[in-house]
N, C-alpha and C positions, 0 to 999 in steps of 0.2 A: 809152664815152659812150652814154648811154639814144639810141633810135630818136630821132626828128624826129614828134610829135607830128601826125597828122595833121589836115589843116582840115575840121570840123563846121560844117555847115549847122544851122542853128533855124528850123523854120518856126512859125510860131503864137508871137506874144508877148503872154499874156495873162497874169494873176499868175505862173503855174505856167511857163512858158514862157521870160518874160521870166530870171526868176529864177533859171533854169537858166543861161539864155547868160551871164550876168553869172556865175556861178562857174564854169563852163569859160574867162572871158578871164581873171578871176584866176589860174585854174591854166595858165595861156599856153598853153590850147589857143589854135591860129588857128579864130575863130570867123567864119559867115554867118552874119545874119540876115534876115529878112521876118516881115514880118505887113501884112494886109489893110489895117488902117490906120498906115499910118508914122510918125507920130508915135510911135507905143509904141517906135522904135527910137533915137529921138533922144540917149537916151543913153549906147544902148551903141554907137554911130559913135564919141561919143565919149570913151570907154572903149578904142575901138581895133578893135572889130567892124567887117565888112565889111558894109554894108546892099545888099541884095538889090532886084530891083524887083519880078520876079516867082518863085514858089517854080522855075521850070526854070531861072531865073537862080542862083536861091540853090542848085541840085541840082548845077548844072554848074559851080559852084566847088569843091565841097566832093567827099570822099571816102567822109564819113559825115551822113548826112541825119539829123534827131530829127524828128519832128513830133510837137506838143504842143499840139491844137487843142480843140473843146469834145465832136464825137461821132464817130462811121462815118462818115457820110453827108460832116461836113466834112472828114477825111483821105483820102475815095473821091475827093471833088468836088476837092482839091491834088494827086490822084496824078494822075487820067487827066484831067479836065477843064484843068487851068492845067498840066498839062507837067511835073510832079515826077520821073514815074517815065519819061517820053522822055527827060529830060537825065541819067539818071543816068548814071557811068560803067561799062562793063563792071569787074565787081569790087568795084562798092561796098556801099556795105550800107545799108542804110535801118531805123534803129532807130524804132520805130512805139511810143510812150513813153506816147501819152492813154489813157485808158481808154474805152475801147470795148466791153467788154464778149466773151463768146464769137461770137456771130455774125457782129460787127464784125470779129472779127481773120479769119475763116476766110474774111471775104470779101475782105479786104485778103490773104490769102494766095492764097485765089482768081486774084486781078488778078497778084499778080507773078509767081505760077506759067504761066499762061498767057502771060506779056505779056513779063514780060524774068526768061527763069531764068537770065541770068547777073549779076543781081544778090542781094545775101543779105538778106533780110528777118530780122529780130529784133524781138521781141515782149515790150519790156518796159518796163509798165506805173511805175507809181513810189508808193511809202505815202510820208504826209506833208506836209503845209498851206505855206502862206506862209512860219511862219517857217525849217522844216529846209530849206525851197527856196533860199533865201537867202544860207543859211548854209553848204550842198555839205552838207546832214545827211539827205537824203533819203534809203528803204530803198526799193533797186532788185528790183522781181521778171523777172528777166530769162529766156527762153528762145528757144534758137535754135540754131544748131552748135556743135559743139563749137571748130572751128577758129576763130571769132569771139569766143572770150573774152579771149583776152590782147591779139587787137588794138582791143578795147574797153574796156580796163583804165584806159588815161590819163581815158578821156570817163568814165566812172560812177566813178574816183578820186574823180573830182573834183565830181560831182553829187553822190554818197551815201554815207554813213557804211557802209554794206554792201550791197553788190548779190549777191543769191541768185539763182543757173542752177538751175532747177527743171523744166528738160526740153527738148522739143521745141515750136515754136512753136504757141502758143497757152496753154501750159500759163502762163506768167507775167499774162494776161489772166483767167486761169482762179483763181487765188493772189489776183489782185488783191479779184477779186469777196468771195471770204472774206472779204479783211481787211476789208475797205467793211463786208461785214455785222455784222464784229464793231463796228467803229468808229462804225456806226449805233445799234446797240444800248446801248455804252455813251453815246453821246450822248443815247440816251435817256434813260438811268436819268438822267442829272443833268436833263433835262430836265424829265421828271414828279417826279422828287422834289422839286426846287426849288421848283416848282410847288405842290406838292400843300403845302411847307413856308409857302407863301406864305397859302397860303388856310386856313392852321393859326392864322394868325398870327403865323408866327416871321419875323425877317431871314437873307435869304439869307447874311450876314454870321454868323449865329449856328449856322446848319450845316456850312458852311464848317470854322469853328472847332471845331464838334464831332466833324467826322471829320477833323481834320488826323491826318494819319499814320497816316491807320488803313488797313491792307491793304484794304478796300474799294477801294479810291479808289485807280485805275490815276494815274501820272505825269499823262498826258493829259489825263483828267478833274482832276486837280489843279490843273495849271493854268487849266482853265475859270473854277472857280469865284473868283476874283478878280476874273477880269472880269466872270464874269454879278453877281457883287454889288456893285459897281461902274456896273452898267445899260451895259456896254460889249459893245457886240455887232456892232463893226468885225469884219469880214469876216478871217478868216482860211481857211474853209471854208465857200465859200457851199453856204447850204440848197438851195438852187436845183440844185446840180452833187452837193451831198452826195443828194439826193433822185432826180435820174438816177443815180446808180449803186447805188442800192436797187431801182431800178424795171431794173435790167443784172440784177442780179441774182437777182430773180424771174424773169425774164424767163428766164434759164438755170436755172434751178430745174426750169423747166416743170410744175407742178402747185402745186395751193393747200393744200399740206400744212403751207407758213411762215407760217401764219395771223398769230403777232406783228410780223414781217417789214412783212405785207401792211397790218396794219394801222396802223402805223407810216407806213407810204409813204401811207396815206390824210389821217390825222394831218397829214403835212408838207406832203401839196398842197395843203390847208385853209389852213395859214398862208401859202404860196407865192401863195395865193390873196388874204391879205392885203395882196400886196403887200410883202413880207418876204422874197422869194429873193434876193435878194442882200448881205444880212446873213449872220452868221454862224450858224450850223448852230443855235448854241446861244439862238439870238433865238426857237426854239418855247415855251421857258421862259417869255420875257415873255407870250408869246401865249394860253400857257395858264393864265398865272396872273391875269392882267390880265381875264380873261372867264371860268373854268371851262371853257370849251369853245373851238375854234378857227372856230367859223360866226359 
């Protein structure tokens, strides 16, 4: 007979979050959850989730902690402020899943080094929006001991299509930042093209059409472009969170040598500025087509 699945704590239910604990109960992992406003748990109580009231509630049930919140500051502020990392139990592990960026995790390693090293900190971040969240199709960047892979097998079975060990912790925060910048960058290109097609005169419908299947055009960006022609820019990756982890990622750069990077991240606080961060990544396109410029 397979082990006995151990019970998972979820702190933070916000898209990414949420979406998670709901394919761990599918996968009968025994699930906790919390988050600051409880309502967002409403349905996975009833689904069969345990709801939490406070994260040292939801810690001291559980054997394996996720926290999937929006930065640093709020997974520091759930560790040592409201009790996460006191109630943990000797032995457990607290999988640290948001992106935080490099400074963020070394200060989250900071804190459990000092504070309980007989707990196991793992540091891995997650590629993938609303819909692989959903669906358990997220790609896990995981790093941490080597002795915590297999008893983290059932939990990231069951979140993501493939979870990759890429070292010692921090190195999966470190993986994540990459992908962000590649995944910025191709959001770009549909971003200004569409744009720039818009102000040509053409419909976005008709580029769409002209690069179907053409090796340009990553899966990703494929699917974009339906909805941006469509004028559908329901939030699957808000700009707002896709724009913090451009601004992680410079930030670990340290130097102004990613000049398109930089300028990119200017670009999006312009339209963030409109009042547009919590649309989808790919609502720059409107911003930029709709005005030539984002002021």
């Amino acid at each position: 007979m397979a082990p006995a699945k151990e019970p998972v704590a979820f702190l933070g239910m916000g898209t990414m979050g949420h979406a998670m604990a709901a394919s761990a109960l599918r996968a009968g992992v025994p699930t906790v959850v919390w988050n600051r406003e409880p309502d967002r748990t409403k349905d996975l109580d009833e689904l069969g989730a345990t709801v939490a009231t406070t994260p040292a509630d939801a810690a001291s049930r559980a054997d394996i902690v996720v926290t999937m919140v929006t930065d640093a500051d709020a997974v520091l502020a759930i560790a040592r402020d409201q009790g996460l990392l006191a109630a943990l139990a000797p032995g457990s592990v607290w999988v640290q899943m948001s992106t935080i960026g490099v400074d963020g995790i070394e200060r989250v390693k900071s804190l459990v080094d000092s504070e309980r090293s007989d707990v196991t900190l793992v540091d891995a971040p997650v590629s993938g929006s609303k819909g692989p969240a959903e669906s358990g199709e997220l790609t896990i960047f995981a790093s941490g001991p080597d002795d915590t892979h297999a008893r983290l097998d059932p939990l990231f079975d069951a979140l993501g299509q493939r979870t990759f060990w890429v070292g010692p912790v921090g190195a999966g925060s470190r993986l994540k930042l990459v992908a962000n910048a590649w995944l910025a960058l191709a959001a770009e290109a549909v971003n200004t093209s569409l744009a720039l097609a818009v102000r040509l005169g053409l419909e976005a419908e008709t580029v769409m059409n002209g690069l179907h299947g053409s090796p340009l055009v990553s899966p990703w960006q494929a699917g974009k472009l339906p909805r941006i022609a469509s004028g559908d820019f329901s939030v699957q990756f808000a700009l707002s969170l896709a724009l913090k982890d451009v601004h992680l990622a410079l930030e670990a750069a340290g130097d102004d040598r990613f000049r398109a990077l930089r300028c990119l991240a200017d670009e999006w606080q312009e339209v963030v500025g409109l009042g547009l961060g919590d649309e989808d990544l790919t609502v720059v396109t409107q911003a930029l087509a709709n005005t030539g410029k984002t002021e």
